[in-house]
C-alpha positions in Angstrom: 28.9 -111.0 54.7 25.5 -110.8 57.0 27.9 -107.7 58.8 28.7 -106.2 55.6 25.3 -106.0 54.5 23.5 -105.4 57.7 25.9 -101.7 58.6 24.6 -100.9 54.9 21.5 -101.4 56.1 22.1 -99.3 59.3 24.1 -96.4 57.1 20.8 -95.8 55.0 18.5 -95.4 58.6 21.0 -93.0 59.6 21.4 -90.6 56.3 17.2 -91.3 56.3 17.4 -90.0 60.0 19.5 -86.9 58.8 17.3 -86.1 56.2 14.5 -86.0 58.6 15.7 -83.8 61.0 16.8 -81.4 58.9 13.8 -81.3 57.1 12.3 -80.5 60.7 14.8 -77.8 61.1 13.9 -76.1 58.5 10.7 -74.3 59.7 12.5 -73.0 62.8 15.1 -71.9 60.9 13.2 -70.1 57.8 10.6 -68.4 60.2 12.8 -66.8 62.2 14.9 -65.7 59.7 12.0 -64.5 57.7 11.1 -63.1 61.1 13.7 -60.7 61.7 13.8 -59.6 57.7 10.2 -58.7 58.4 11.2 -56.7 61.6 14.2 -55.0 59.7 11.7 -54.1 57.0 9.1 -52.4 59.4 11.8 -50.5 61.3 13.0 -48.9 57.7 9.0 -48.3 57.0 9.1 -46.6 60.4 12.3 -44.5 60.1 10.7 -42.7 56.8 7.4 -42.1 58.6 5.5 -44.6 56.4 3.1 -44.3 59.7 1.9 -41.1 58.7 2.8 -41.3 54.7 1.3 -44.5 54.0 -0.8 -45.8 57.1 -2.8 -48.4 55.6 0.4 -50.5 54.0 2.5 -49.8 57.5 -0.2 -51.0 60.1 -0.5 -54.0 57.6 3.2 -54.9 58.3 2.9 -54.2 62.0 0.0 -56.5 62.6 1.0 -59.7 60.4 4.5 -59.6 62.1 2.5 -59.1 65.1 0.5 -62.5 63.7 3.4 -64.4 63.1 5.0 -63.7 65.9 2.4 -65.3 67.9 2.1 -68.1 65.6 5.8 -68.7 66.1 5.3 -68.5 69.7 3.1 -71.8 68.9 5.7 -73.6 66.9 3.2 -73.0 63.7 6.2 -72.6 62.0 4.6 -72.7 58.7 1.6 -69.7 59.3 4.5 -67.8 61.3 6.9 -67.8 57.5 3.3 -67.0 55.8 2.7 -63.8 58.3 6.6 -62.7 58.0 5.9 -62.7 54.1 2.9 -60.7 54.6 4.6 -58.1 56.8 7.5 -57.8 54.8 5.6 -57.2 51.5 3.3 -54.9 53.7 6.6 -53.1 55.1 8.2 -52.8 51.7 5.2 -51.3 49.7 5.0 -49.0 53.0 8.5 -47.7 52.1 7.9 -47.2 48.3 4.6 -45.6 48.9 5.9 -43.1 51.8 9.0 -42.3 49.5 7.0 -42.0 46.0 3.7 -41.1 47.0 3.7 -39.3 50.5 0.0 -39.2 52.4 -0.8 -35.7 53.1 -3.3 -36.3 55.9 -6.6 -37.1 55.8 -9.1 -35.6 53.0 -11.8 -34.9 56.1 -12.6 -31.5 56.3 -11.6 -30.8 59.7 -14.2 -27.7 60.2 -17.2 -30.0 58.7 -16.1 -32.3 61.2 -15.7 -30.1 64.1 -20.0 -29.0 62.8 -20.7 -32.3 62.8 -19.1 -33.0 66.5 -21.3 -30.1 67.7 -24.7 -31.2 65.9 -24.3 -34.7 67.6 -23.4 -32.9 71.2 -20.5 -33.9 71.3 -17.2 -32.1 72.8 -15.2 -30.8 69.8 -11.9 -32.8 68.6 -8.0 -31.7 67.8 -8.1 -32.5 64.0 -4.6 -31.0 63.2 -1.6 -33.2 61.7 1.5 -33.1 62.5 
């Protein structure tokens, strides 16, 4: 009976055991794929020029996947799933924004600027968009 009772005992520490180590797993494992949805979602932001349609959402997405990379690199597996969600959200508003509301280019007046450059001294500057 003290057998019966004791591998009961033991069966409980090991499904306890289980538990904890996939509990641990869990941040490696939802980082990185969080990670590479991210990544995915910056290249489509890149392939429809959100660089240049929507700047501020795309560098967004670049630098928080840039973050959590690093923090991922420090087993911060936590910050590292907070920065992917970042980047993707940044990388996804960069899409809808380059394909529903395209950025022209900048509202500076390139010849005030250029006036400005030569008040201060300055050597003149290539203002032109691509």
């Amino acid at each position: 009976m003290g057998f019966a009772s004791n591998s009961h005992t033991w069966g409980r520490a090991g499904v306890l055991v289980a538990l904890a180590l996939l509990a641990a797993a869990c941040g490696p494992i939802q980082s990185t794929t969080r990670l590479g949805q991210a990544a995915v979602a910056l290249e489509r932001a890149r392939v429809v020029e959100a660089d240049k349609r929507a700047p501020y959402e795309y560098y967004s997405a670049r630098f928080y996947l840039y973050k959590a990379e690093e923090e991922w690199s420090y087993s911060d597996f936590n910050a590292a799933l907070d920065y992917a969600s970042e980047a993707r959200r940044a990388a996804e508003a960069a899409i809808l924004k380059a394909k529903e509301d395209p950025w022209t280019g900048s509202p500076v007046d390139p010849q005030l600027t250029q006036d400005a450059l030569k008040d201060l001294g300055s050597a003149s500057i290539d203002m032109t968009t691509e």
